[in-house]
N, C-alpha and C positions, 0 to 999 in steps of 0.2 A: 089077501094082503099077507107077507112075510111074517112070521113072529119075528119081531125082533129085540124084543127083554124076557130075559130069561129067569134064572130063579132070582129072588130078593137076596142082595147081600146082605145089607144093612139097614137101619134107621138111626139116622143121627139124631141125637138130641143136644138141644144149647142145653147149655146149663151156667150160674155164674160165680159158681163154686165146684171145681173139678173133685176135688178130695173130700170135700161132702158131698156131692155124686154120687161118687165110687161108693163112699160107707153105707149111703141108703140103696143101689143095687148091688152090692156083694157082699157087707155084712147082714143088712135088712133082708134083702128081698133073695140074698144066695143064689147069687150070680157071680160066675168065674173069670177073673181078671185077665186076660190074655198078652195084652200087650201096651203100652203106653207111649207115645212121640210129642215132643213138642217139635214144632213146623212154625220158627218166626218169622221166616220172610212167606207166610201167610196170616202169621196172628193168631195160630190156634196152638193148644194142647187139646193132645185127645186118646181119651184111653178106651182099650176095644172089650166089650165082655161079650161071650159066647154063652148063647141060651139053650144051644142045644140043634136048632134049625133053621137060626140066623144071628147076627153079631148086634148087639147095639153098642153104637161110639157115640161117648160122650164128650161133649165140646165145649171148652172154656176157651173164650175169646183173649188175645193179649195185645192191648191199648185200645183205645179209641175207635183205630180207624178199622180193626177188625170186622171184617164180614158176620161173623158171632155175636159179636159185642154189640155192636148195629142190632142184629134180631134182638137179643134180651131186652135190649132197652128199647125196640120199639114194641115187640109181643110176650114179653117175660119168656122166663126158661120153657124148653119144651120141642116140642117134635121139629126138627128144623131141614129133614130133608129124607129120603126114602132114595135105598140104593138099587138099581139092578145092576145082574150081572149083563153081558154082552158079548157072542163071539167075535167081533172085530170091531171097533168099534169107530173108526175112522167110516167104517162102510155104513154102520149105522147111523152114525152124524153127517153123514151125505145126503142119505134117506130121508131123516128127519126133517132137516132143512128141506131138501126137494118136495116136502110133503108142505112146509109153511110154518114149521115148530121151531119159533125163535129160541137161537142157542144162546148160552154163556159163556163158553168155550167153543170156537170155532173149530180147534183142534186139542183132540185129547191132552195134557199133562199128568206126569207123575203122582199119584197121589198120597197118600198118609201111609198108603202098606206098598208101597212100591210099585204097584202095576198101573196102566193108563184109566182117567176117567176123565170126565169132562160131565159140564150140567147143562141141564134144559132152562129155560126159565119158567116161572110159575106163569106166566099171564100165556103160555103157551099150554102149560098142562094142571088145567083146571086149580090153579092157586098153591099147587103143591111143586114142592122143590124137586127136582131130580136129577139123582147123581147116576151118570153110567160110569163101569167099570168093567174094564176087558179080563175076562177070566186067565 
């Protein structure tokens, strides 16, 4: 079988306070702030800190009908998705479905830092979230 996920980008986490986040991983726990977007016409902000040998992005939900806000309030804050990288990743979302891994995105979009991602669903990969993202 192909590999086909590559190194870990990221690990998103909800959280339901952005700015007390940030202060308990970058002034607490001295983690480096890298970057920061809010994205409404998804309902998220999300600010990226670099560890060193992957990024964690934190994610505050905005309103209700947020995907974010949804998890906190049904699992409280916390690990809400794990990223791979991917070299192409429309070829690997072909794969995956041809293999029976129901998708969330049929086709890649845009994501928070600019390049393509798209997600797995969890009842496809053992209960855990998965975002691909084309290098």
């Amino acid at each position: 079988m192909p590999q086909r996920l590559e190194e870990l980008h990221h690990i998103g986490i909800a959280v339901k306070d952005l700015e007390d986040a940030k202060r308990v991983y970058c002034e607490i726990l001295g983690l480096e702030l890298t970057s920061e977007i809010t994205l409404p016409e998804r309902g998220v902000k999300a600010a990226f800190l670099e560890t060193g040998n992957t990024k964690i992005e934190l994610l505050e939900g905005i309103g209700e009908e947020s995907p974010v806000t949804r998890f906190v309030d049904r699992h409280g804050p916390g690990i809400q998705h794990i990223c791979f990288e991917v070299e192409d990743i429309v070829r690997v979302l072909r794969e995956l479905a041809d293999s029976g891994v129901r998708l969330i995105d049929q086709e890649p979009r845009p994501g928070a830092e600019g390049k393509l991602v798209a997600f797995l669903h969890p009842k496809s990969t053992t209960g855990v979230l998965i975002e691909l993202q084309e290098k």
